[in-house]
N, C-alpha and C positions, 0 to 999 in steps of 0.2 A: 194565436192572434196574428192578426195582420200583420207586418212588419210599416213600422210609421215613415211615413214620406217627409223628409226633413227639405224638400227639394222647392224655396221658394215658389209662389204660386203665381204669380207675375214680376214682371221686371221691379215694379214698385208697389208694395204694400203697405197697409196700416193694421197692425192687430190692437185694438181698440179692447181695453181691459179695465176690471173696478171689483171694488167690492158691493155684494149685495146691497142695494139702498143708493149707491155711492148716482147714480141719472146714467146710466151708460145708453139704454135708451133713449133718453133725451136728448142726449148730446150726438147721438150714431145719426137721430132725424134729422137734427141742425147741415151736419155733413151733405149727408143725403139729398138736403134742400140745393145741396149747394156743387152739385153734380156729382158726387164721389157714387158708387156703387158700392151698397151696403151689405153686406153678407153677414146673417145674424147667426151662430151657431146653434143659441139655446131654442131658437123660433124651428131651426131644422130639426133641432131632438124634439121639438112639440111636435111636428107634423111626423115625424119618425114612430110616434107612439099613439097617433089616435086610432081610433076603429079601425082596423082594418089594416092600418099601417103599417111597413113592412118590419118592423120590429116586435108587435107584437107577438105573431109565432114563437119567436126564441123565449119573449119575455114569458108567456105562459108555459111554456115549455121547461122553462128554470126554476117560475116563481110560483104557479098556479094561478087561477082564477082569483084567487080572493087580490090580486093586485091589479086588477081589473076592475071599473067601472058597469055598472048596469048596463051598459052599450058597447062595451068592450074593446075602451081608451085606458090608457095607464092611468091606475089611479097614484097618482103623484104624490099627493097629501100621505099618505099609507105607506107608498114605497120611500119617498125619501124619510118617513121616521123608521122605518125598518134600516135602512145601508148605514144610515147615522151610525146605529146601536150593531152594527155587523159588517166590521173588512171587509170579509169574503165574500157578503153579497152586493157591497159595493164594488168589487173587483167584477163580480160576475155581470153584476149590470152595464158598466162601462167594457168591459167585453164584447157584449151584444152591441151598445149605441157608438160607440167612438167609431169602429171602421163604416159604418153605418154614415156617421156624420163626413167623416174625413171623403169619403166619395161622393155625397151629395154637395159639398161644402166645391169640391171642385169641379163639380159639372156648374154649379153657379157659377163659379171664377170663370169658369172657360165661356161661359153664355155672357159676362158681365160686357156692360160697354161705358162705362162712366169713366171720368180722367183717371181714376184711380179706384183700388180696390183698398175696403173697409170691413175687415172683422170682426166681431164682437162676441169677442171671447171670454167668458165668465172666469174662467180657468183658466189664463194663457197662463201666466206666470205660473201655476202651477203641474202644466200637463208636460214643460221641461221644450218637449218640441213645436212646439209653435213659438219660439222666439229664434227661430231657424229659417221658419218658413214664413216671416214678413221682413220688410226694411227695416219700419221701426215701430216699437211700441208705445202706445198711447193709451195713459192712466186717466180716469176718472178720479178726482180725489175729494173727499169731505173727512172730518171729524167722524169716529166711531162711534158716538152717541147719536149725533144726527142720520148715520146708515140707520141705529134703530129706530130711532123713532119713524122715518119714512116707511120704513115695512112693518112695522105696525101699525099706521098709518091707513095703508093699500090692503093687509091682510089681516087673517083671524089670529095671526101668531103672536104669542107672547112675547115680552121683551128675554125671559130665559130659551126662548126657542131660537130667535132671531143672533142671538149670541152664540148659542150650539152653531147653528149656521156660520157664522163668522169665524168660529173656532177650527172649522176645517178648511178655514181658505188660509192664505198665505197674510203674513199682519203687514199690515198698512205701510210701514217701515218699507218691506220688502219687494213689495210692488212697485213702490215710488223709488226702490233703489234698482227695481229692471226697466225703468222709464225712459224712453228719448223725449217723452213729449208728456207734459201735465195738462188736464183740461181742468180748475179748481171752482165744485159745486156745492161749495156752502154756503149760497145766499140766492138772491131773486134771479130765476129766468135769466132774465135780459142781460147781466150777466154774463153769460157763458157765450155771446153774438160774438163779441170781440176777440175772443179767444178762439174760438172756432174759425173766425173769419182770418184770423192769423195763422192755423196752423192750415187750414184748406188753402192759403197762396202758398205757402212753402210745399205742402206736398204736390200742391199741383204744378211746381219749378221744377222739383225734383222727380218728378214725373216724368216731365216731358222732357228731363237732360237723357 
């Protein structure tokens, strides 16, 4: 495997992190409205795995067709209940996608032009190096009940799936204990204006020191 580039990726970063459910989307757009330059990880592994996309190859290559879609996009649903239920074939898929991501993820950085660059990292706290390669990290946070109920909510998944899901991330605890910055999404919208609007003037100070 690749060797990981621990080596900051601009002078000032945000790696923007949460747990499933937790709005990191919602709150990446707020940013974004508000000049930061949004760089979304899991949006690069979706284009990384559609038809044709240059991960496929390896991914058939590994896993066969049957983790492929009738049009010959990852079938996601299928594979990630497969990695769940098997290490090895999660090591092996993250094999293929990380250095995959990790080079796309910096040709954006280096294309970006907004006051600041903005990560959004499913996994930062957990992938070890990526809290190397930003300034500072920025948590999404809610209540564990309320993660589930929102993705089951948006999805066909059960509240015991949605929970398997959570079980392989890092607990809640632990993410808000690698935090510089809390963005707090347990109630309406409107909301999270203030809080965003306060942390996009401090990075954008810290930015431009």
């Amino acid at each position: 495997m690749a060797r990981v580039d621990t080596t900051p990726l601009k002078p000032f970063s945000v790696g923007l992190t949460g747990g499933i459910g937790s709005g990191k989307t919602t709150v990446a757009d707020l940013f974004a409205a508000r000049g930061a330059s949004v760089i979304d990880t899991d949006h690069i592994a979706h284009q990384l795995t559609v038809a044709g996309g240059p991960a496929i190859a390896a991914i058939l290559a590994r896993f066969g067709d049957r983790f492929l879609t009738p049009d010959g996009a990852l079938d996601r649903a299928r594979m990630r209940e497969y990695v769940f239920a098997d290490p090895a074939a999660k090591a092996s898929l993250e094999a293929i996608l990380h250095p995959l991501i990790r080079v796309e993820t910096e040709r954006a950085a280096a294309q970006a032009g907004g006051a600041y660059l903005l990560f959004v990292v499913p996994l930062l706290v957990e992938s070890g190096s990526w809290r190397e390669r930003v300034s500072r990290v920025l948590v999404v946070d809610c209540p564990e009940q309320l993660q589930v109920e929102r993705v089951m909510q948006r999805s066909a998944l059960s509240d015991a799936q949605v929970r398997a899901i959570m079980a392989t991330q890092v607990r809640r605890e632990q993410r808000l204990a690698a935090a510089d910055d809390v963005v707090v999404n347990d109630g309406e919208p409107a909301a999270l204006v203030p809080q965003v609007d306060r942390l996009h003037a401090l990075y954008s100070r810290l930015a431009a020191a």
